[in-house]
C-alpha positions as CSV (number, residue, x, y, z in Angstrom):
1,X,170.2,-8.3,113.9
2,X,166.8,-8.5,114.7
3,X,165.9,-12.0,112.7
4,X,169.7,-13.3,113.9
5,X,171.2,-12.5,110.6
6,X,175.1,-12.9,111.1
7,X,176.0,-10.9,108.7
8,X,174.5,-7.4,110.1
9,X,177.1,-8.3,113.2
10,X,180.8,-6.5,112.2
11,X,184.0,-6.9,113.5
12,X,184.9,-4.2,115.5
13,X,188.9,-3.7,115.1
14,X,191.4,-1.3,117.2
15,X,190.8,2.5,116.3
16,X,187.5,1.7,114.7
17,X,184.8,4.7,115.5
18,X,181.3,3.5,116.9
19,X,178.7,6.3,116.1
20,X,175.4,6.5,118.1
21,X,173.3,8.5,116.6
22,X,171.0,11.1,118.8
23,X,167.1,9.8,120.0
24,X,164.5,10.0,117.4
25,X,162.9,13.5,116.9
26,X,160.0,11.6,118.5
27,X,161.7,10.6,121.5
28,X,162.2,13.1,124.0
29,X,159.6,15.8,123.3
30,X,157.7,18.6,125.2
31,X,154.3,20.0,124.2
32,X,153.5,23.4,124.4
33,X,149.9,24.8,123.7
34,X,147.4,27.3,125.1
35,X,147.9,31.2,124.6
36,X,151.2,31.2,122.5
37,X,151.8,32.2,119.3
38,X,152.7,28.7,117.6
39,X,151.6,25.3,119.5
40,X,153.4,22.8,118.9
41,X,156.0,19.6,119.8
42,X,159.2,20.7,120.2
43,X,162.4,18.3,121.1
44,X,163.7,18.7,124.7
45,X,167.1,19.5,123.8
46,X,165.9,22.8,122.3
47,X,163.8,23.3,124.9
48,X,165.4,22.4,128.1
49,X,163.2,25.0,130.6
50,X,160.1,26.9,130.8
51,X,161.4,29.9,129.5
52,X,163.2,28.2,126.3
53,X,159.9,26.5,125.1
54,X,157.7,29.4,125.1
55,X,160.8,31.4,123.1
56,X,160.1,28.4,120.6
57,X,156.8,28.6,121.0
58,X,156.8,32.7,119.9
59,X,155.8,34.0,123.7
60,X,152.5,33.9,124.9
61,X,149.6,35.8,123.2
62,X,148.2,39.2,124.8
63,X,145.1,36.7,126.4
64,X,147.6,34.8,128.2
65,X,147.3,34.3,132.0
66,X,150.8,35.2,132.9
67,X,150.7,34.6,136.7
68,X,149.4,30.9,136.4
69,X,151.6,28.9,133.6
70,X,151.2,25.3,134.0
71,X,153.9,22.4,133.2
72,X,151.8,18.6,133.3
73,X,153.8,15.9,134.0
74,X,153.0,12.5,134.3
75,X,154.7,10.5,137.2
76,X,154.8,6.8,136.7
77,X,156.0,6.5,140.1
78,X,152.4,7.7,141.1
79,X,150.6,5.4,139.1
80,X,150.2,7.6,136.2
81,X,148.5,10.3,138.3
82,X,149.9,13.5,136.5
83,X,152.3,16.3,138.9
84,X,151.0,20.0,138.0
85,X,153.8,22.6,138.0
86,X,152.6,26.3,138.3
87,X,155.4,29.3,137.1
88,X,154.0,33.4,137.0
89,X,155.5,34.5,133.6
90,X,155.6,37.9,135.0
91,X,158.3,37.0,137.9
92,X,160.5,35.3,135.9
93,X,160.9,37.7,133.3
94,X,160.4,41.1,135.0
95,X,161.5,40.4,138.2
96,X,164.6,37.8,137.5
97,X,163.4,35.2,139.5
98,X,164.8,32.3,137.5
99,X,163.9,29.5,140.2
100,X,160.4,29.4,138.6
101,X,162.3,28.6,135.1
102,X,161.0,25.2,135.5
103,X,163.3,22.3,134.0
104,X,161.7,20.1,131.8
105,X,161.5,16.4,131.2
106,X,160.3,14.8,128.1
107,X,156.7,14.2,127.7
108,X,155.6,17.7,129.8
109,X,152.9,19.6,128.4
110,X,152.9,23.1,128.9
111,X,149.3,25.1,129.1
112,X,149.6,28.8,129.1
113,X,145.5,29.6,130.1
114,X,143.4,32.3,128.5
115,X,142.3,35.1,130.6
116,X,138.4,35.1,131.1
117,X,137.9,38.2,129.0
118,X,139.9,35.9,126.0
119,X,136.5,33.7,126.4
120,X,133.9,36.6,126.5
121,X,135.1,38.2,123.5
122,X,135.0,34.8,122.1
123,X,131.8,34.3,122.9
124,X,130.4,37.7,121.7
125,X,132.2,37.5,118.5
126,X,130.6,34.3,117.5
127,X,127.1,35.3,118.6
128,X,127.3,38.9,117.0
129,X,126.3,37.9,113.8
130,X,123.3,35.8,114.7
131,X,121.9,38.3,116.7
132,X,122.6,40.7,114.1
133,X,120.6,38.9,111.8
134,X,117.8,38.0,114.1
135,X,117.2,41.2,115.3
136,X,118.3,43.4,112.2
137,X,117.6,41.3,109.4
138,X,117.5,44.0,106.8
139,X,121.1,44.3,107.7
140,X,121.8,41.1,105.9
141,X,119.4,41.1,103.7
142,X,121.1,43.6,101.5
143,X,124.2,42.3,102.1
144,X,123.9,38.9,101.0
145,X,120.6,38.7,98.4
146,X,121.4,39.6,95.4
147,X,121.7,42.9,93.7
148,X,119.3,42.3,89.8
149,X,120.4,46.2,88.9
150,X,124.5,45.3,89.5
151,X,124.3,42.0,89.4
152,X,126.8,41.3,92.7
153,X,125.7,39.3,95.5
């Protein structure tokens, strides 16, 4: 069709059936990442709203800030500058308000944030064991030397 070859062109008769198949997977997508249990791209037809993408997503993680969920859309209209959409987890599912069930359009990203104490406990858990070894050494040092009597490490 592309490189005017006539014979990719059918006749189309009376009764015949003209199948058009569904967008590529790629096509109309949302994103979902932050504080739930599987980021990921996930087609807009399986997740129409707020609520049915972080179902796909498996929920937000216990770090999750619930009362500030962000959807990120990009309006062309406003010269690319992106609209920010905020939704409070908690009022949607525990007190039914559904009008925060924010419909989405392909291409929105949805951020669920981490609540500060998800970044200190971050933070001490990857600084634990260099202190540990800088100011218990002897700690480590029988840990990870090896053993001549047993011969482990």
């Amino acid at each position: 069709m592309f490189y005017g070859d006539e014979s990719q062109n059918p006749v189309i008769d009376n009764g015949d059936i003209i199948t058009v198949p569904a967008l590529p997977y790629f096509a109309d997508r949302v994103y979902v990442m932050g504080q739930v249990t599987t980021i990921g791209i996930y087609r807009l037809q399986d997740a129409p709203d707020l609520l049915a993408a972080l179902a796909l997503a498996g929920s937000i993680t216990p770090l999750a800030v619930k009362s500030d969920i962000k959807v990120i859309r990009e309006f062309r209209e406003r010269g690319g500058k992106p609209l920010i959409l905020s939704a409070n987890y908690n009022d949607m599912l525990k007190r039914g308000d559904l009008s925060q069930n924010i419909k989405l359009q392909s291409g929105d990203v949805v951020y669920v944030p981490r609540m500060l104490i998800g970044d200190i406990n971050e933070f001490i858990a990857n600084t634990t064991p260099l202190l540990n070894y800088l100011l218990i050494p002897g700690t480590y040092r029988s840990t990870y030397t090896r053993d001549a009597n047993n011969l482990k490490w």
